[in-house]
N, C-alpha and C positions, 0 to 999 in steps of 0.2 A: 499652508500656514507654517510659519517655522515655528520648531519645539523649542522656545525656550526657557532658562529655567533659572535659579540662583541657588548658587552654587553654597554648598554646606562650607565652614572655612574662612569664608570671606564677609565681608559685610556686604548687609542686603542693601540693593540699591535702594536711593531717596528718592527717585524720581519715576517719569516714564521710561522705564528702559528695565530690563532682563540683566545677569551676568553675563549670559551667555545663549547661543541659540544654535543649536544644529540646522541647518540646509535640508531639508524636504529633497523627495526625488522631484527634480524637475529641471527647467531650461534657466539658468544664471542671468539675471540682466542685471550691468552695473551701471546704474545710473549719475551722468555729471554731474555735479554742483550746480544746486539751481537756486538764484536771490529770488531777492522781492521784483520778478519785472511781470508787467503783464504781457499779454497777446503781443502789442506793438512794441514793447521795449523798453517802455516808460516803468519807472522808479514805484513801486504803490508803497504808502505809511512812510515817507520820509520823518524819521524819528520816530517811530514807535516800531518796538519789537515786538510788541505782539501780531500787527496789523503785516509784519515783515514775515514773520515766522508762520504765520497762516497761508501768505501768498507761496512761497517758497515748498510748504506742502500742498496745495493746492496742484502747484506745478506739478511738483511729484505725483500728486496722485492721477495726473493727467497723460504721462507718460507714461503710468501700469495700465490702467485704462487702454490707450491706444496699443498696447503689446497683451492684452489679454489681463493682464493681473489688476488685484487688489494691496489696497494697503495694507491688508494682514500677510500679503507675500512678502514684506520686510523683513529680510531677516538683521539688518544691519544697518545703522543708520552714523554718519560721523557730522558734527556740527561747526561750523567754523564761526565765532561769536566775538563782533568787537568790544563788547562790554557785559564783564560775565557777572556783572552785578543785576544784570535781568535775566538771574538764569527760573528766576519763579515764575515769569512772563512767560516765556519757552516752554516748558512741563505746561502749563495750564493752558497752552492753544495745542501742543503733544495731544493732552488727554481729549481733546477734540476730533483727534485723527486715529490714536492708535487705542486699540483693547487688547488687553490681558489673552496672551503673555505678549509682554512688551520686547519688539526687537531690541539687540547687543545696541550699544550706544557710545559713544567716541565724544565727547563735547571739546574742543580745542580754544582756547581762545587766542586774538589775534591781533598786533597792534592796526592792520583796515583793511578791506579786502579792495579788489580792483577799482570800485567805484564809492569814493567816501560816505555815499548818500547810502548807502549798503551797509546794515548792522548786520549780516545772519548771512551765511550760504551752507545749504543741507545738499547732501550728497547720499544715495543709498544703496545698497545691494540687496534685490531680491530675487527667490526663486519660484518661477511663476510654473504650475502643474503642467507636463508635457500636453494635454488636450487642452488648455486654454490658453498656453503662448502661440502669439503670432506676430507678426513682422509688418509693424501699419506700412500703410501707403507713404510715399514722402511727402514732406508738406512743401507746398507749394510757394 
């Protein structure tokens, strides 16, 4: 799990997320940006950000999963958001996925991303403990 903490100095974050988190000894995976798509590729919650922001972690949690890790191996998370007027929506499907202490966090907003039908794409770095990373099979 990464340590991290908020930092004295600064204002304390409002949200899910930490100031800051030290990296754990372990194996670094940076993981790509990943929207709202499912298994086959198709769009899920076209128009709702919360229903996008849940698929998009899901994902995420899918590829710690096939490499050995957990969601709490986040050390880092950066958000790319076409409409940051649902940034409450976001935090409240967050607190769904992540627990105290909450990975560093990046929120960006952006006028679209690749695919219109796409509010949200999450991107993350975690570092998963050298006895539970491993290298899945490729998929097929």
């Amino acid at each position: 799990m990464a340590d991290a903490f908020n930092a004295p100095g600064v204002v304390r974050p409002f949200g899910i997320f930490s100031s800051a988190a030290w990296a754990p000894e372990g194996r670094t995976l940076y993981i790509s940006g990943h929207v709202s798509q499912d298994l086959e590729g198709k769009t899920v919650g076209k128009g709702d950000m919360s229903v996008q922001t849940r698929q998009c972690l899901k994902n995420i949690h899918n590829v710690l999963e096939a490499a050995g890790g957990h969601l709490s191996d986040i050390a880092k998370v950066t958000l790319f958001v076409t409409d940051l007027a649902k940034i409450k929506e976001i935090h409240e499907v967050r607190a769904e996925f992540f627990t105290r202490p909450y990975p560093a966090s990046t929120l960006v907003g952006v006028a679209r991303l690749i695919d219109p039908d796409w509010l949200i794409e999450i991107e993350a770095v975690a570092v998963i403990p050298a006895d539970r990373a491993r290298r899945p099979a490729p998929s097929t």
